[in-house]
Biopython code that builds the backbone (N, CA, C, O; Angstrom):
import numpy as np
from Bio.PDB.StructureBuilder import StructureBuilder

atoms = [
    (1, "UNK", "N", (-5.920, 0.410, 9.458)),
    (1, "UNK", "CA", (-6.522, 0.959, 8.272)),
    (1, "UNK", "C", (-5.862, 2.290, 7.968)),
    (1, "UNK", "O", (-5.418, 2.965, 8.897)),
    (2, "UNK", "N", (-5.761, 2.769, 6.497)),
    (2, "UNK", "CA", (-5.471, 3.838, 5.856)),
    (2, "UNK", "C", (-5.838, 4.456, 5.260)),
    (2, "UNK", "O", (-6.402, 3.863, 4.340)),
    (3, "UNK", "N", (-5.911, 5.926, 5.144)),
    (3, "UNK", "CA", (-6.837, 6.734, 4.427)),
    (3, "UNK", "C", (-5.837, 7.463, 3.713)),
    (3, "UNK", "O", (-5.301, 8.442, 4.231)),
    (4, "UNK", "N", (-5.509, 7.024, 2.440)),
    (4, "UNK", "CA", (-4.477, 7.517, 1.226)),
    (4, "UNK", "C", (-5.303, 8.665, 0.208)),
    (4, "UNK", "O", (-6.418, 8.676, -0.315)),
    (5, "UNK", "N", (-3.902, 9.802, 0.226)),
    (5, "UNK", "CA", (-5.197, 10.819, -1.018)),
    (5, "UNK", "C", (-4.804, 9.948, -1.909)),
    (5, "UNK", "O", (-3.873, 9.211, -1.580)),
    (6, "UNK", "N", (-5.425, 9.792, -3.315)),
    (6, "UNK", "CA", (-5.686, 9.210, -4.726)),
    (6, "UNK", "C", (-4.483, 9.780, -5.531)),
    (6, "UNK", "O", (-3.836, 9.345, -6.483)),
    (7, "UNK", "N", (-4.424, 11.032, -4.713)),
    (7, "UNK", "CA", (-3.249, 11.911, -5.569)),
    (7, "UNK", "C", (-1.818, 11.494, -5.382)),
    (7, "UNK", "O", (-0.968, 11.827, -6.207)),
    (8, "UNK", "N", (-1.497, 10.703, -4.220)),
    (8, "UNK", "CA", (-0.108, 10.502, -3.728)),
    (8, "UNK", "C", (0.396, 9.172, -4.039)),
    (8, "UNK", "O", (0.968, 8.410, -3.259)),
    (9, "UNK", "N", (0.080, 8.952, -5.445)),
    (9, "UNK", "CA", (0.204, 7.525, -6.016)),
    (9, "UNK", "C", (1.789, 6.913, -5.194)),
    (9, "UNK", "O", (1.523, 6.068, -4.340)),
    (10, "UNK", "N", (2.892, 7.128, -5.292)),
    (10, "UNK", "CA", (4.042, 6.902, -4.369)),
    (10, "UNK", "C", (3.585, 6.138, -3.003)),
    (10, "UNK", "O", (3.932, 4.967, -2.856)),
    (11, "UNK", "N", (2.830, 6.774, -2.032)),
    (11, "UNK", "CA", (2.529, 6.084, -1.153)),
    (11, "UNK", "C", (1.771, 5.099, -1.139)),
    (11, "UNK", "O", (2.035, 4.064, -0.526)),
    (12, "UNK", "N", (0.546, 5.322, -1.928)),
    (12, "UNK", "CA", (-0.075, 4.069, -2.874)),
    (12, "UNK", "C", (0.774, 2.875, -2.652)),
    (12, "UNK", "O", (0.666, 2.084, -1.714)),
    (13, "UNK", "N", (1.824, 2.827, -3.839)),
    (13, "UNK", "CA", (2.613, 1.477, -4.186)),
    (13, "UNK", "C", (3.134, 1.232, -3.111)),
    (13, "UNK", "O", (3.245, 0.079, -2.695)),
    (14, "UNK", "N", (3.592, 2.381, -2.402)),
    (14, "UNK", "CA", (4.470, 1.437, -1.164)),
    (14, "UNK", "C", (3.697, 1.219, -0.012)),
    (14, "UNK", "O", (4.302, 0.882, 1.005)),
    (15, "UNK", "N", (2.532, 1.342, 0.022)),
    (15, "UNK", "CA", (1.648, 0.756, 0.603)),
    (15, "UNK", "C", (1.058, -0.745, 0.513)),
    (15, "UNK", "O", (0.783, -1.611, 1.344)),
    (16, "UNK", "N", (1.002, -0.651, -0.732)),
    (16, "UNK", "CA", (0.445, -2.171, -1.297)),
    (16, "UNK", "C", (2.061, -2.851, -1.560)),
    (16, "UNK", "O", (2.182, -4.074, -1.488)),
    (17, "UNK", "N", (2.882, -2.261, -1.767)),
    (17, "UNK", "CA", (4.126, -3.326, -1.635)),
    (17, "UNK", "C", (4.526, -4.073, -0.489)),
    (17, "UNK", "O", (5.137, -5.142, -0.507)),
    (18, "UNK", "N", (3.968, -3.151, 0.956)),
    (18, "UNK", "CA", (4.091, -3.534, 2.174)),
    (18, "UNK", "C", (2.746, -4.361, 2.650)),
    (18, "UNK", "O", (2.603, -4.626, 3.843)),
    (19, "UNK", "N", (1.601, -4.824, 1.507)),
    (19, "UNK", "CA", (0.817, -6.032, 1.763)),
    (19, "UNK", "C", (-0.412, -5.313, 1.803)),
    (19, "UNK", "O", (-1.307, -5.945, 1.243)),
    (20, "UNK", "N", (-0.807, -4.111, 2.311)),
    (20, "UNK", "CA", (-1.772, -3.701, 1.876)),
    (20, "UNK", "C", (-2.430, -3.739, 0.734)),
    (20, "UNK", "O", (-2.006, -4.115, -0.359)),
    (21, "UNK", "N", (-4.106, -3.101, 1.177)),
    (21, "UNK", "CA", (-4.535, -3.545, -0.041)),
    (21, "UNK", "C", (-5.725, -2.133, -0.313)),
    (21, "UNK", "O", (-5.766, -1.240, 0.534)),
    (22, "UNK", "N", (-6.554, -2.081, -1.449)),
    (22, "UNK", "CA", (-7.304, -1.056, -1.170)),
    (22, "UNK", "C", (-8.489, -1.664, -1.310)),
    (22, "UNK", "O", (-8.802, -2.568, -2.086)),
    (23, "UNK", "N", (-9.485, -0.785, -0.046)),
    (23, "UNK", "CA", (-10.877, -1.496, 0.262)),
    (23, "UNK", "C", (-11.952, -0.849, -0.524)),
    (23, "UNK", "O", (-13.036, -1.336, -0.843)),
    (24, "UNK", "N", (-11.440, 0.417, -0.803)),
    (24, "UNK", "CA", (-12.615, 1.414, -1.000)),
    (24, "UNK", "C", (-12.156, 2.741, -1.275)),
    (24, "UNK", "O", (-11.294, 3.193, -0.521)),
    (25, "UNK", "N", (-12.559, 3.419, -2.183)),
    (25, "UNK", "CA", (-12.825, 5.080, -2.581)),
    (25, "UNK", "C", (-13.635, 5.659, -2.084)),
    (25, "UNK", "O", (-14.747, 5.213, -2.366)),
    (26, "UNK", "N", (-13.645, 6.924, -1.099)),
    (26, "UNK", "CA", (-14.158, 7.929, -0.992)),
    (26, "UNK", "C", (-14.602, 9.167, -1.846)),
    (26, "UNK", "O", (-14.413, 10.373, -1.684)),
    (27, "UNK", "N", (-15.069, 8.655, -2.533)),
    (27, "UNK", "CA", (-14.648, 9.801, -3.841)),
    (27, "UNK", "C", (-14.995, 11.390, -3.414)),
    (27, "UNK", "O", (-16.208, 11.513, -3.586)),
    (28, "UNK", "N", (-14.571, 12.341, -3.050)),
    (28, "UNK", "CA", (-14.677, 13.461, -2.928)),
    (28, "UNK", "C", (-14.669, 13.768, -1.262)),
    (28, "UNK", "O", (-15.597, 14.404, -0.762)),
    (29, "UNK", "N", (-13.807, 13.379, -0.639)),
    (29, "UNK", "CA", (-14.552, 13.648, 0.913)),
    (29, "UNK", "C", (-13.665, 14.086, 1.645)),
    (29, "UNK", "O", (-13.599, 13.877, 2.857)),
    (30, "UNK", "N", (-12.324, 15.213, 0.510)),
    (30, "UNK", "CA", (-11.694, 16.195, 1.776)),
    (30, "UNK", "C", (-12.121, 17.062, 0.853)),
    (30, "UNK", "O", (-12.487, 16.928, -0.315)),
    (31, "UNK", "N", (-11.969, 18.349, 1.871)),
    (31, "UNK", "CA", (-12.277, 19.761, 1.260)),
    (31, "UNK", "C", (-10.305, 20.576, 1.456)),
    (31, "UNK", "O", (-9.765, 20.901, 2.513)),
    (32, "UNK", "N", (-9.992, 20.626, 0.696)),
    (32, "UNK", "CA", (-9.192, 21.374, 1.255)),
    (32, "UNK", "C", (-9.472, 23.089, 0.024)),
    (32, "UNK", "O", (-9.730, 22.964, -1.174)),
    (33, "UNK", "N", (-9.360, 24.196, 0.578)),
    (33, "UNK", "CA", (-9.796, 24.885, -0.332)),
    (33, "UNK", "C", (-11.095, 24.934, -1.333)),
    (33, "UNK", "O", (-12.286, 24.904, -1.023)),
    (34, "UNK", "N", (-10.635, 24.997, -2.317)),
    (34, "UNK", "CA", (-11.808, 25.217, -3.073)),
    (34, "UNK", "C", (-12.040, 23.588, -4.255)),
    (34, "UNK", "O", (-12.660, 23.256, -5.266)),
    (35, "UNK", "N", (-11.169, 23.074, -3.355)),
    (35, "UNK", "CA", (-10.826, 21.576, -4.077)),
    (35, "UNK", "C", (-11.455, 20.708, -3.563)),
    (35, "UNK", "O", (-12.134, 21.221, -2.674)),
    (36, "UNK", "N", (-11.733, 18.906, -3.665)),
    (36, "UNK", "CA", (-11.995, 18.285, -3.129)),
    (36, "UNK", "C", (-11.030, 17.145, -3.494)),
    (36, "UNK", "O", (-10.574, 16.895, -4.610)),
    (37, "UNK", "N", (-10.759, 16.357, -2.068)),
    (37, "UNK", "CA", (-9.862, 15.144, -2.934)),
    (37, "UNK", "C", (-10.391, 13.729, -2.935)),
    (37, "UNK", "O", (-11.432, 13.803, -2.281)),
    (38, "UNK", "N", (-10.260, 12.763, -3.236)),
    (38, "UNK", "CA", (-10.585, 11.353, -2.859)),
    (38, "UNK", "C", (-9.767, 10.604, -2.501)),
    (38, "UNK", "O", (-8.663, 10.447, -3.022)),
    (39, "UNK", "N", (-10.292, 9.931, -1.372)),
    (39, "UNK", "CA", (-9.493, 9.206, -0.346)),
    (39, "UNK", "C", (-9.329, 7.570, -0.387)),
    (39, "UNK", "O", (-10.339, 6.885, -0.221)),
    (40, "UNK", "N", (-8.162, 7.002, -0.589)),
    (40, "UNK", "CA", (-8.552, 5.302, -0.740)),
    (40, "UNK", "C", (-8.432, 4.872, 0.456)),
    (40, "UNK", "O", (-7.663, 5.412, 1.251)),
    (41, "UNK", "N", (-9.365, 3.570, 0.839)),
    (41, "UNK", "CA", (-8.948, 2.854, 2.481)),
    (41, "UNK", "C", (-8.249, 1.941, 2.002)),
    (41, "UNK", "O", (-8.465, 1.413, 0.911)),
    (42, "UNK", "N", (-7.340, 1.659, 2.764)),
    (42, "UNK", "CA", (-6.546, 0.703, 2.480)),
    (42, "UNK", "C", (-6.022, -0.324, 4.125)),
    (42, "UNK", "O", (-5.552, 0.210, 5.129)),
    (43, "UNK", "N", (-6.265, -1.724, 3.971)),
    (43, "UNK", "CA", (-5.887, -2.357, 5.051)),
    (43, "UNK", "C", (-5.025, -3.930, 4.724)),
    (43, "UNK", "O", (-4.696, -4.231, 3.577)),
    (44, "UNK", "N", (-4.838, -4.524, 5.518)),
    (44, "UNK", "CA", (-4.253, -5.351, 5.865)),
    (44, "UNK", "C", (-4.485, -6.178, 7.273)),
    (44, "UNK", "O", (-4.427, -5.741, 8.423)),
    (45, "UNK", "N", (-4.793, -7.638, 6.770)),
    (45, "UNK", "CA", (-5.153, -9.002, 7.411)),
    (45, "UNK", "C", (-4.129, -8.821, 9.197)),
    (45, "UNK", "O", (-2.907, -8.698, 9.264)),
    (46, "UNK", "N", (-4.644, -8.843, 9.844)),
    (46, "UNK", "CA", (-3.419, -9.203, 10.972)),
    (46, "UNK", "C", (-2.235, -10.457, 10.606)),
    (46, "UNK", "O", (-1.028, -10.419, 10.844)),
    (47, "UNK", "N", (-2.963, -11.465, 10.004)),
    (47, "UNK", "CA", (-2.261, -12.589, 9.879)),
    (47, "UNK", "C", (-1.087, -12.071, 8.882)),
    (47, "UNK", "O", (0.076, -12.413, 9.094)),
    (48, "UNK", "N", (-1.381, -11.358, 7.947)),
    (48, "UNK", "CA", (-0.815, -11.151, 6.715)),
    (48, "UNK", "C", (0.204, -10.304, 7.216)),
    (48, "UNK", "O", (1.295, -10.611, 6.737)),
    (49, "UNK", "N", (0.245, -9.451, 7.921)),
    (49, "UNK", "CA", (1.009, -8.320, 8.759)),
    (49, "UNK", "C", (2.309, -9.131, 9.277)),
    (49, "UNK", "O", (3.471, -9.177, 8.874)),
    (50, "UNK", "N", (1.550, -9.813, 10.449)),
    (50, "UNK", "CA", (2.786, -10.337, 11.692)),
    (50, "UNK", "C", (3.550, -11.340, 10.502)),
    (50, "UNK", "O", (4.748, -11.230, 10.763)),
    (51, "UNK", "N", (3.422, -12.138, 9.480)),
    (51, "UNK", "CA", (3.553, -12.994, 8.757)),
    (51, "UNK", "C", (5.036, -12.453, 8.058)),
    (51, "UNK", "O", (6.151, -12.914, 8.302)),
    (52, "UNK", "N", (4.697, -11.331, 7.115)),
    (52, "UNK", "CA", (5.696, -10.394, 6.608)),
    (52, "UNK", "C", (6.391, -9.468, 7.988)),
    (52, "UNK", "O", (7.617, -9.405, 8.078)),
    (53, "UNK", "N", (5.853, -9.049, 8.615)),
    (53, "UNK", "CA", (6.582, -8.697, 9.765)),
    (53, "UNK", "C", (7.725, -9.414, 10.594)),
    (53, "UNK", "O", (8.818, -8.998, 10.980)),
    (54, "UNK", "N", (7.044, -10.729, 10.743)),
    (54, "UNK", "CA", (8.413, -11.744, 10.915)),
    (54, "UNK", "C", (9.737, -12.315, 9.987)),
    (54, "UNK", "O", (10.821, -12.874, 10.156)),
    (55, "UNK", "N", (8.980, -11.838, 9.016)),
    (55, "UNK", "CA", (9.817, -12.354, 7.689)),
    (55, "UNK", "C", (11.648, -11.771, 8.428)),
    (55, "UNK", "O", (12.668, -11.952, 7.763)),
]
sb = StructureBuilder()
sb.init_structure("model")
sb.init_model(0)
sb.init_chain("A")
sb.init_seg("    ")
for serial, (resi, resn, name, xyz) in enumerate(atoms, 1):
    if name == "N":
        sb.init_residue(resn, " ", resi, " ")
    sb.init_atom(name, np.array(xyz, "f"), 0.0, 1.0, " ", f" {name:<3s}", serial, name[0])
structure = sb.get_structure()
């Protein structure tokens, strides 16, 4: 599992290009400063993994 900021769209795509997927929004649940960010989970099937992994 992955915990992507919302903000780093780049890793996003190449996340989900590499089969991932997103499960869920955190909406607001880092503090950094006087900011807050939102966090996506993002995972992937074992099957789906070793599958493209063998590729």
């Amino acid at each position: 599992m992955i915990k992507e900021g919302s903000f780093t769209v780049s890793a996003i795509v190449c996340y989900e290009k590499a089969g991932f997927i997103k499960e869920g929004l955190h909406r607001d649940s880092k503090r950094n400063g006087n900011e807050y960010w939102s966090l996506w989970e993002m995972s992937i099937l074992e099957n789906k993994w070793l599958k493209i992994k063998n590729v």
